[in-house]
N, CA, C and O atoms as a DFTB+ gen file, in Angstrom:
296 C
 N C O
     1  1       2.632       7.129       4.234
     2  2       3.932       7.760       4.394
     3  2       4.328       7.677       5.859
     4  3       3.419       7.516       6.674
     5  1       5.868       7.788       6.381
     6  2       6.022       7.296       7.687
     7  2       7.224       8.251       7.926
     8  3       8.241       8.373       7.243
     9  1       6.819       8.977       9.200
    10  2       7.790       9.602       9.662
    11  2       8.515      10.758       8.515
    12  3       9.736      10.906       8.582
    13  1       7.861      11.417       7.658
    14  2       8.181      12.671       7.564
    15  2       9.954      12.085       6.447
    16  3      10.575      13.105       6.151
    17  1      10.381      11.303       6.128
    18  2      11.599      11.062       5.652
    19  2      11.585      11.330       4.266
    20  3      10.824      10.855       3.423
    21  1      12.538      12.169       4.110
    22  2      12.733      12.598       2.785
    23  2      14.027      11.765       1.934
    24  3      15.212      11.619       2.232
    25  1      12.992      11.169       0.407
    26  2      14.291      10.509      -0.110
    27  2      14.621      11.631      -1.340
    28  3      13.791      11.955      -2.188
    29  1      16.194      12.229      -1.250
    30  2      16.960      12.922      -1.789
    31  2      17.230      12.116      -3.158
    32  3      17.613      10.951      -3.274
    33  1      16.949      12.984      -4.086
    34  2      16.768      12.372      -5.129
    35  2      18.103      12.864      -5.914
    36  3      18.232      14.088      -5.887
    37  1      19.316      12.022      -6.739
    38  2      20.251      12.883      -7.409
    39  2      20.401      12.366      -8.885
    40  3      19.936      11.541      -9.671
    41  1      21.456      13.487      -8.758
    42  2      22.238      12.685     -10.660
    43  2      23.329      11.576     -10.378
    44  3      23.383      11.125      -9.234
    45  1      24.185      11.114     -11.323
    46  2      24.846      10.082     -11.468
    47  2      26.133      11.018     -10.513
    48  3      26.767      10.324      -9.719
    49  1      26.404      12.120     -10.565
    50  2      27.358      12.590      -9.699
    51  2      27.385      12.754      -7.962
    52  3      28.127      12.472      -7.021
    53  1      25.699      13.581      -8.286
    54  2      25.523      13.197      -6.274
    55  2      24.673      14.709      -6.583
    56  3      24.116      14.935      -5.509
    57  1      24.364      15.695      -7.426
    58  2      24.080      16.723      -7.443
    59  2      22.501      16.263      -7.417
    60  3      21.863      15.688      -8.299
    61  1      21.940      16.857      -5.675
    62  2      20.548      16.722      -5.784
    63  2      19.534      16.982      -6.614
    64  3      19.570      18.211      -6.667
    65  1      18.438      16.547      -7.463
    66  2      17.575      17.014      -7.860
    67  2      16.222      17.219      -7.319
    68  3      15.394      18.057      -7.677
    69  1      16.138      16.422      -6.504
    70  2      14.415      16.979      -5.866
    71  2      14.199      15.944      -4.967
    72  3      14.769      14.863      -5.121
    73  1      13.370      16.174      -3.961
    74  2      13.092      14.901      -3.008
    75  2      11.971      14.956      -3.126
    76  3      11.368      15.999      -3.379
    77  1      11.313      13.555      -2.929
    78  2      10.328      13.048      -2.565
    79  2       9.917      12.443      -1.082
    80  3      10.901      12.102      -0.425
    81  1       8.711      12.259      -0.475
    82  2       9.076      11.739       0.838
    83  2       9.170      10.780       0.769
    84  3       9.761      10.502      -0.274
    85  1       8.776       9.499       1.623
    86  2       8.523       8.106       1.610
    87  2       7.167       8.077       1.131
    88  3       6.272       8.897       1.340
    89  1       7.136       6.729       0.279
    90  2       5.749       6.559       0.098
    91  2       5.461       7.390      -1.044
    92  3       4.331       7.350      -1.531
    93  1       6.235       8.042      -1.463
    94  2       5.472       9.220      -2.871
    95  2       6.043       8.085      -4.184
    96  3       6.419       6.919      -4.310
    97  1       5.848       9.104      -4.859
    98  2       5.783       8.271      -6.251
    99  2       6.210       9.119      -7.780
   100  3       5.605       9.955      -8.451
   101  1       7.624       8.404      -7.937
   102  2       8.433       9.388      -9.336
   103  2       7.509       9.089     -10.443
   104  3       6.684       8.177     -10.497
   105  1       7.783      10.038     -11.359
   106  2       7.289       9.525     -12.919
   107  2       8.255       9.312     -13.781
   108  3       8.527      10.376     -14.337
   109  1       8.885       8.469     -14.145
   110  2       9.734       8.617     -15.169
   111  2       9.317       8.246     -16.829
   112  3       8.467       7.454     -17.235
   113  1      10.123       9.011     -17.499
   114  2       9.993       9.142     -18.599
   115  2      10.917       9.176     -19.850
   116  3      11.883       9.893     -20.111
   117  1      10.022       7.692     -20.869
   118  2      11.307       7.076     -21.659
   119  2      11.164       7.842     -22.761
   120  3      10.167       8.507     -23.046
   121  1      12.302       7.733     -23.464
   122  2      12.919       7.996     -24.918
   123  2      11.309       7.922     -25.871
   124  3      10.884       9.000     -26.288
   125  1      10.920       7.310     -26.012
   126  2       9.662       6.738     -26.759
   127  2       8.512       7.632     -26.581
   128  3       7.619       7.606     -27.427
   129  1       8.447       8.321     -25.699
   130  2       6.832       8.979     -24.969
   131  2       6.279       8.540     -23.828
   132  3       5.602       9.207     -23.046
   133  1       6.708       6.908     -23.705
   134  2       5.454       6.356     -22.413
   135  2       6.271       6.791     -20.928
   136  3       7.502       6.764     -20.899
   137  1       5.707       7.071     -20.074
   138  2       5.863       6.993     -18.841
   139  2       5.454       6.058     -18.195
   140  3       4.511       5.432     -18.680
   141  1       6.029       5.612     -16.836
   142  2       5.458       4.846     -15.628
   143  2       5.622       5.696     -14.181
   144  3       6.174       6.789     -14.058
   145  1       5.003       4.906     -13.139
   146  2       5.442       5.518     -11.974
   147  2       5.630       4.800     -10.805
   148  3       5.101       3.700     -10.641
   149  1       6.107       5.155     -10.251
   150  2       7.015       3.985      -9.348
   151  2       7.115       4.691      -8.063
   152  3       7.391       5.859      -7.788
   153  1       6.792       3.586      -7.298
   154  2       6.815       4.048      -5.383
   155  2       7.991       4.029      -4.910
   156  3       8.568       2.985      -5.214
   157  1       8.908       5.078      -3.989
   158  2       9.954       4.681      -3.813
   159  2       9.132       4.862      -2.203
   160  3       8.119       5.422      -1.784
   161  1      10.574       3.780      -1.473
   162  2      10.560       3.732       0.133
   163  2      11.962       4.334       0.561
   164  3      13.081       4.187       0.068
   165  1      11.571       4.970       1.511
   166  2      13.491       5.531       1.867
   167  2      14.070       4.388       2.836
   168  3      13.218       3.822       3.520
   169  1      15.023       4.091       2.944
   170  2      15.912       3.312       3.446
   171  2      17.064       3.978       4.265
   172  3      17.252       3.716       5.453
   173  1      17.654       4.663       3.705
   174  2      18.476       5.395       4.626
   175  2      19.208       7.033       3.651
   176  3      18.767       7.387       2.557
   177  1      19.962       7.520       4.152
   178  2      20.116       8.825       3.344
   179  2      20.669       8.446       2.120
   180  3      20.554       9.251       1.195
   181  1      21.249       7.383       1.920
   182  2      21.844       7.159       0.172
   183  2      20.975       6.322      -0.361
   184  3      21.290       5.985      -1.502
   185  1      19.985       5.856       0.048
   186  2      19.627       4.585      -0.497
   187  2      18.154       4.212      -0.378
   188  3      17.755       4.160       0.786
   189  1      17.312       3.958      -1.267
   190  2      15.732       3.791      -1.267
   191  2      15.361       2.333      -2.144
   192  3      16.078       1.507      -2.708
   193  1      14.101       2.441      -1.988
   194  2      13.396       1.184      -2.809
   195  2      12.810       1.771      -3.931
   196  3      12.168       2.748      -3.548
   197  1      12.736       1.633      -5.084
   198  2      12.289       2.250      -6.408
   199  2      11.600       1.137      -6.986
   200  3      12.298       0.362      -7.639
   201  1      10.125       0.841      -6.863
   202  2       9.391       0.272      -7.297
   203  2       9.966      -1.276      -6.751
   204  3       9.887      -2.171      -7.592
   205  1      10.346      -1.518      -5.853
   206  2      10.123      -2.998      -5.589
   207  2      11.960      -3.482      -4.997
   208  3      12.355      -4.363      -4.234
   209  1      12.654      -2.461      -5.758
   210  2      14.248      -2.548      -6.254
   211  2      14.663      -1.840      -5.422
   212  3      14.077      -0.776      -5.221
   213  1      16.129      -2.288      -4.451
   214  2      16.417      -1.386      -3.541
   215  2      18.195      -1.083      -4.296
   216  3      19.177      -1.779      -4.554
   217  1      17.733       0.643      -4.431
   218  2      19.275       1.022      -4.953
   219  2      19.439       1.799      -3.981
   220  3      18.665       2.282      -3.155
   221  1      20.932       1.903      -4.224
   222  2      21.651       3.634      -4.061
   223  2      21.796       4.785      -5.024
   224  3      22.370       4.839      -6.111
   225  1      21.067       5.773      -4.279
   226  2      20.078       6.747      -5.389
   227  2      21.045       7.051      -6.427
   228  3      20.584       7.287      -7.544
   229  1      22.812       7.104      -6.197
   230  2      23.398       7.365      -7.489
   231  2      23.555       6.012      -8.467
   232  3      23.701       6.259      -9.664
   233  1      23.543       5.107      -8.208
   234  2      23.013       4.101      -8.856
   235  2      22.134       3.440      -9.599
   236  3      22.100       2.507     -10.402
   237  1      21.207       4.457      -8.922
   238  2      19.632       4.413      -9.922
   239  2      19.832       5.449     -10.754
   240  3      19.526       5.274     -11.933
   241  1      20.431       6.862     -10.303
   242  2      20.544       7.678     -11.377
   243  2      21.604       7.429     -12.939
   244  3      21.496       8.023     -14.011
   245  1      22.516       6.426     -12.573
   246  2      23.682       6.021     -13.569
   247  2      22.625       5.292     -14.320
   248  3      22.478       5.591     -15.505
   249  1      21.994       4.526     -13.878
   250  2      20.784       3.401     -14.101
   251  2      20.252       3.827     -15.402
   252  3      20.281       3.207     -16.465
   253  1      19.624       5.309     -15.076
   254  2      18.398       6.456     -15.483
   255  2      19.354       6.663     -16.834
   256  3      19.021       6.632     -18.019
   257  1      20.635       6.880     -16.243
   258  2      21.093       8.106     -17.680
   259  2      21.446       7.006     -18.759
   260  3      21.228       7.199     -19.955
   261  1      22.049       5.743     -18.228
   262  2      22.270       5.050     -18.864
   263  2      21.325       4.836     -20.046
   264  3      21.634       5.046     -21.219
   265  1      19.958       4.328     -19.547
   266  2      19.180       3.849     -20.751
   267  2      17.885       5.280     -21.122
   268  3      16.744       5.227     -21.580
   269  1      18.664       6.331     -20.708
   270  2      18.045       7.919     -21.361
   271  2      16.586       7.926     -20.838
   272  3      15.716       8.213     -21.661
   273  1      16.259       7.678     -19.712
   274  2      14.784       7.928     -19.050
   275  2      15.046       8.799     -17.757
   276  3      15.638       8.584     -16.700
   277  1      14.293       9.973     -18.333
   278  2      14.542      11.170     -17.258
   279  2      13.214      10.728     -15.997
   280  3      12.200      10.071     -16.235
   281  1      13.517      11.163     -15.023
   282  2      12.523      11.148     -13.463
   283  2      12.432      11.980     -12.884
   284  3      13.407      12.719     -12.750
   285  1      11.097      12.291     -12.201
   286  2      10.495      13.645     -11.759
   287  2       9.457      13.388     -10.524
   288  3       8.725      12.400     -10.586
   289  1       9.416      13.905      -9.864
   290  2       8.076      13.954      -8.776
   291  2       7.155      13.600      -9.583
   292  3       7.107      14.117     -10.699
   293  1       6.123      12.529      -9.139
   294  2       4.735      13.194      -9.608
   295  2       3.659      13.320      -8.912
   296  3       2.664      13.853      -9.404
């Protein structure tokens, strides 16, 4: 983890749900039962790397709701 940076985690509107720092790691979780988990990197205050993929966090969240897989700290 580097420098203490917190990536602000939201919904498809902008309403924060939880941060993670750099270097931590969401769990998300599909429709079906299975989960995965995925490293995000922060990039700047709107915008991180989510497993490899660099979004803008409301973008990943439209992403999320779109195909019904909720995400959480883990």
């Amino acid at each position: 983890m580097s420098g203490g940076q917190k990536i602000c985690m939201t919904d498809s509107v902008g309403r924060m749900l939880f941060s993670v720092p750099d270097g931590d790691i969401i769990r998300m979780l599909y429709g079906n039962g299975e989960d995965y988990f995925a490293v995000c990197h922060y990039l700047d205050e709107t915008h991180a790397e989510i497993d490899g993929v660099r979004y803008a966090v409301r973008e990943f969240a439209q992403r999320m709701e779109r195909n019904k897989i909720s995400y959480a700290p883990a």
